[in-house]
C-alpha positions in Angstrom: -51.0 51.5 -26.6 -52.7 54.3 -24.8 -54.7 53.7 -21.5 -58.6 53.5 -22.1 -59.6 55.5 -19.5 -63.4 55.2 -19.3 -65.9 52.7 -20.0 -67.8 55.9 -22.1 -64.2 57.1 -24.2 -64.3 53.1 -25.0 -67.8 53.1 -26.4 -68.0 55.9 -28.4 -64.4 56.3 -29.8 -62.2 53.4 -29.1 -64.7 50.8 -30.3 -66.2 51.8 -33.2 -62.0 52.8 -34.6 -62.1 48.7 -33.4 -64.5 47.2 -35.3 -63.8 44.8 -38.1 -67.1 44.6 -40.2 -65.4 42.4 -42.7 -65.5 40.1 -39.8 -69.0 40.6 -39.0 -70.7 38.9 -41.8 -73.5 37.1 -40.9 -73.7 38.5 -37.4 -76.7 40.2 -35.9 -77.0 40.2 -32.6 -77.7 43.1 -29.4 -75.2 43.1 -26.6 -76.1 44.4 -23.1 -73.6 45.4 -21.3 -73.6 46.6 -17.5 -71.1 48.1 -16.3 -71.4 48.3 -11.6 -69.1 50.6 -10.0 -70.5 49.6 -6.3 -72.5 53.2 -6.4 -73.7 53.4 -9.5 -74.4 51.0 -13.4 -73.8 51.5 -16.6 -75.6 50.4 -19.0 -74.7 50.4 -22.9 -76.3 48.8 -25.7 -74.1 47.5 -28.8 -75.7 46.6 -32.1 -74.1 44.6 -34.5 -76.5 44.4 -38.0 -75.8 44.3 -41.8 -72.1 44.9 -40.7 -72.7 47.6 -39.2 -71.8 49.0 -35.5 -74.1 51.3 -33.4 -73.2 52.1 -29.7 -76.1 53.3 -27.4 -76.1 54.2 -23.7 -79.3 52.4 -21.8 -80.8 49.3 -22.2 -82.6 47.3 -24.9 -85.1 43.9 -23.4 -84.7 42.3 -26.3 -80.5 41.9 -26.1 -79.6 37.8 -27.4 -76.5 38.6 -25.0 -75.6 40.1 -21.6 -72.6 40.4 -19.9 -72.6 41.8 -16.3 -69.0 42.9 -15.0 -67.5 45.6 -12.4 -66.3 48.5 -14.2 -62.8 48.0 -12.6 -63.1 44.3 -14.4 -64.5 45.9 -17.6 -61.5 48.6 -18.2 -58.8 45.8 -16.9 -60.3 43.6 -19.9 -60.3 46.8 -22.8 -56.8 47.7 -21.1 -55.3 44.4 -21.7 -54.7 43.2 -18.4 -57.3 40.3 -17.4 -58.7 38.5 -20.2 -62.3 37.8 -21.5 -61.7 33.8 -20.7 -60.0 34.7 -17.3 -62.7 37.2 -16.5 -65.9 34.5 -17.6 -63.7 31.2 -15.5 -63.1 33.5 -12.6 -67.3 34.3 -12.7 -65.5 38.3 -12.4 -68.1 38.3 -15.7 -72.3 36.8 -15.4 -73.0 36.2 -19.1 -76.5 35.0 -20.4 -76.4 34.0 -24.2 -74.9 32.0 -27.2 -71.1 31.7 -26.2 -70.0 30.9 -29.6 -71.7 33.8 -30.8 -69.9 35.5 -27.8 -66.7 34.2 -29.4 -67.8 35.6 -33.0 -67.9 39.3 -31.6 -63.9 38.6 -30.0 -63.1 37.9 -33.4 -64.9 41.0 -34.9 -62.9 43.4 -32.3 -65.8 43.6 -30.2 -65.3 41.6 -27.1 
């Protein structure tokens, strides 16, 4: 597996090749996701509706999750090498929403 080398290369190429919208049913949700570096955030915006993916850089208020991580955290997790569960028990990840919808979007190749 090649090295995802930015959070940006993730978002707009490796995710949406990722995405299982057969395993999306019945999901619709907005994910906000920032991204801290120590100098500077990212923020990115993933929509999940009629099975369907669409990956935005900002923010959207009305998100039904957030997740909060250090970019070196964030490209460890897509990499491979410190899991979602590990990150959230460690607090390496803030999270405010539905966990077992949380869990839904692992399943869907989002998370």
């Amino acid at each position: 597996m090649t090295e995802i080398k930015t959070p940006a290369e993730f978002f707009e190429t490796v995710l949406p090749a990722r995405f299982k919208p057969e395993k999306a049913a019945g999901i619709d949700v907005i994910v906000q996701l920032t991204l801290n570096n120590g100098k500077n955030e990212q923020n990115w915006v993933v929509t999940i509706k009629n099975q369907k993916l669409y990956v935005d850089q900002g923010t959207n208020p009305s998100a039904s999750l957030s997740l909060n991580l250090s970019e070196n955290d964030f490209m460890n997790m897509i990499n491979g090498s410190l899991s979602a569960e590990k990150a959230f028990f460690t607090g390496k990840i803030r999270f405010q929403g539905n966990i077992a919808l949380a869990l839904k979007l692992r399943d869907a190749g989002i998370l």
